[in-house]
N, C-alpha and C positions, 0 to 999 in steps of 0.2 A: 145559503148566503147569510147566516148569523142574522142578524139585527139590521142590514144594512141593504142599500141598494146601490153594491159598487159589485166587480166583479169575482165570483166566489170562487176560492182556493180548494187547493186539493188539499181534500183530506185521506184519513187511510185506508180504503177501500173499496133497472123500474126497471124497478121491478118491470117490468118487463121486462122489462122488460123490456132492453133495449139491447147489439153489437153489428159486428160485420166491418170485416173490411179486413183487404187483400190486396197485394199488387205486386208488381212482376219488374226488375232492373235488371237487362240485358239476358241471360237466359234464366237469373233467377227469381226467386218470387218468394213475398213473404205476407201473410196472412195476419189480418185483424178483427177481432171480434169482438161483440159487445152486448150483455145481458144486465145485470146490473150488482154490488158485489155484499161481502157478508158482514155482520157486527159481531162483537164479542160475546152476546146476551144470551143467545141461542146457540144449538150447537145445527152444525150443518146436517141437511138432509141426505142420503143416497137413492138410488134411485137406479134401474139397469145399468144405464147407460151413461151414469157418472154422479157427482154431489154438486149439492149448492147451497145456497145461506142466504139469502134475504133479508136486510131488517130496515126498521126506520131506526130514525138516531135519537129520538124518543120515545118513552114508555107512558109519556099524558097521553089520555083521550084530549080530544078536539084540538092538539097545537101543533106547530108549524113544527116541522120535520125535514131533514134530508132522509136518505135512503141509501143502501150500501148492496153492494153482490159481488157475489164468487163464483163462478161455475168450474167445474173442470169434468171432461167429457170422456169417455171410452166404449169401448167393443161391450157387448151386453154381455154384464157377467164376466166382464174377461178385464179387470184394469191396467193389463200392458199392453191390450188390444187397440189398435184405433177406432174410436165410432163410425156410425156411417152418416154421410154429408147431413147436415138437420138443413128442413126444407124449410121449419115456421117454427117460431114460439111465440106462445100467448100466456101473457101473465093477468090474473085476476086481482087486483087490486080487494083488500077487506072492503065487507061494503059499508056505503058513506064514505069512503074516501076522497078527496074530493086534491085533485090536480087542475090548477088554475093558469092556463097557459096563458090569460091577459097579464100576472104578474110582471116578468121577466121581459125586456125585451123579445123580440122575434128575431130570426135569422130566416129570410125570405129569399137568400141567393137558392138558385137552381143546382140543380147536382152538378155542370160542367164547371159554374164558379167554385163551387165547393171542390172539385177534383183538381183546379188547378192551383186556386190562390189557398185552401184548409181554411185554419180557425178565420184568419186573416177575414174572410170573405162576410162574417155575422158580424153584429155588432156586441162588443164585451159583456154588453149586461143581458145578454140571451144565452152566455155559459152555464151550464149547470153544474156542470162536472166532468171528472176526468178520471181515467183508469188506462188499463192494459187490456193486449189482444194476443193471445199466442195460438198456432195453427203450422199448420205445414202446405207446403204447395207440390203439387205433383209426387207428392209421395216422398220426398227428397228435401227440398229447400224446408226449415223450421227455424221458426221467430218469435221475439214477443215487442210488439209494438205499442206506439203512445194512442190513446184514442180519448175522442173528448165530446161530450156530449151536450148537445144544442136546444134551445126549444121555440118551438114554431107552433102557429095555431093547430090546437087538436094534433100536435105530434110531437116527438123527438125527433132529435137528429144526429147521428153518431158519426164523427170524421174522424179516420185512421191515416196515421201517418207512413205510408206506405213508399215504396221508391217511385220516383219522377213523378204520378201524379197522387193525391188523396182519393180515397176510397171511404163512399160515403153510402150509409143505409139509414132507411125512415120508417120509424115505429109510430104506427098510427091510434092516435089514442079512440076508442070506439067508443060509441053513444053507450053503452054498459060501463063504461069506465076501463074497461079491458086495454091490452097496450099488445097490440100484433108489430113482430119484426119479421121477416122472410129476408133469407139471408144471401145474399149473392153467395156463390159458389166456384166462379172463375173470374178470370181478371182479361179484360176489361168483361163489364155484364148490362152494359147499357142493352143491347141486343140480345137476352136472355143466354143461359148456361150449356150450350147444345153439349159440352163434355165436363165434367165434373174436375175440376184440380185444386181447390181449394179447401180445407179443412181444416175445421175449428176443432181446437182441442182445449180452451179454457177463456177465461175472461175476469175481469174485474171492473166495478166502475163503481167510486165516492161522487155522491150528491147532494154537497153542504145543503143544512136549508135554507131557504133564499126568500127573503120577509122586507115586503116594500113597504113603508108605513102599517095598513092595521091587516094587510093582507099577506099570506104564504100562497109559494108557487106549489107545494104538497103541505095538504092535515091533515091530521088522523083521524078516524072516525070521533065522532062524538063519545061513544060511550066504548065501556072495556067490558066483554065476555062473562061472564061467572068464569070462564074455565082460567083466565087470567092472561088471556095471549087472543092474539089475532090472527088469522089466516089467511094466506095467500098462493094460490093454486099456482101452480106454472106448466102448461103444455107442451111438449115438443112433437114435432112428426119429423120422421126421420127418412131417408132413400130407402130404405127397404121396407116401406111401409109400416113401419111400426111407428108407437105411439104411446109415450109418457104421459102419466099428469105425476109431478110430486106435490105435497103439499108443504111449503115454508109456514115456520110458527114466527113471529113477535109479540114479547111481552109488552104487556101495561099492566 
């Protein structure tokens, strides 16, 4: 959110690491996801089972930053292949990174308000950001939907605009500073996934910085590398048990 404390726009592009979301209109169904997306500075990472880009939107140490991501996912080795359903991602933040969720307002609605009423349901200045979700459902129905991401104490909140109701996942920011997402997998998933239909095949999500008087809701660490860049791990586990780490670079 620049300089200001109104509500921040999209721009073109957490880490976590944040996505999800999915939903079903009449017998069909279309899939939203959300990890967080990529900057020009760096070039994108590969990885098995697909690429992705990472950056802040500045190259200071210590200053107030947004954050950008791109994911796009496939078969291991194989990229006209479909991946297999991802159960978790964990992003590691460089360390001293420091994400300030008292900044920003909070959005404290429950998942049911957030399924029915979407953005509606937070209040404006708990927006962070906003991006895409593309995926396929049942092997058949494929989409790319709006999805817009929230923040709450010690978490994200990602609502996807999905048919009849929003589809919402919560990235829990960890005492390490780490940011875990587990991704629903079928629609409705209040009641956990007993069959798998939903699959994520890419994402995007821009996170202007958002700076209330002397404080940022993300800064960068303090100091910058000898090596000139920063790092940021990101974990996936996947349904067939297997298991990513890539490492994303950011300059300073």
């Amino acid at each position: 959110m620049g300089a200001h404390d109104v509500e921040p726009t999209h721009a073109s592009g957490v880490g976590a690491s944040l996505w999800a979301v999915l939903g079903r209109a009449g017998g069909a169904a279309l899939l939203a996801v959300l990890v967080l997306s990529a900057s020009a500075s760096a070039a994108p990472v590969s990885f098995p089972h697909g690429t992705i880009d990472q950056q802040f939107t500045t190259t200071q140490p210590g200053a107030a930053s947004g954050l950008t991501f791109t994911g796009t996912y496939h078969a291991a080795g194989d990229t006209q292949g479909d991946p297999p359903y991802m159960r978790k991602q964990l992003t590691y933040p460089p360390a001293a990174t420091v994400y300030d969720t008292g900044v920003p307002e909070r959005c404290t609605a429950s998942d049911a308000e957030l399924e029915t009423r979407g953005p509606s349901a937070c209040p404006a200045g708990s927006l962070l950001g906003k991006g895409t979700s593309s995926g396929r459902v049942g092997g058949v129905f494929s989409g790319t939907l709006d999805t817009y991401l929230f923040n709450n104490k010690d978490e994200q909140i990602v609502v996807g605009q999905t048919p009849l109701l929003w589809t919402v996942a919560r990235g829990h920011i960890r005492p390490d500073g780490s940011i875990q997402f587990e991704f629903p997998t079928c629609f409705p998933s209040e009641a956990g996934c007993p069959v798998d239909d939903v699959l994520q095949l890419g994402s995007t999500m821009d996170v202007p910085a958002y700076v209330k008087g002397s404080r940022s809701y993300l800064t960068t660490p303090p100091t910058c590398p000898a090596s000139g860049h920063w790092e940021t791990p990101i974990s996936f586990w996947w349904a067939d048990g297997t298991k990513d780490t890539v490492v994303t670079t950011q300059p300073c």
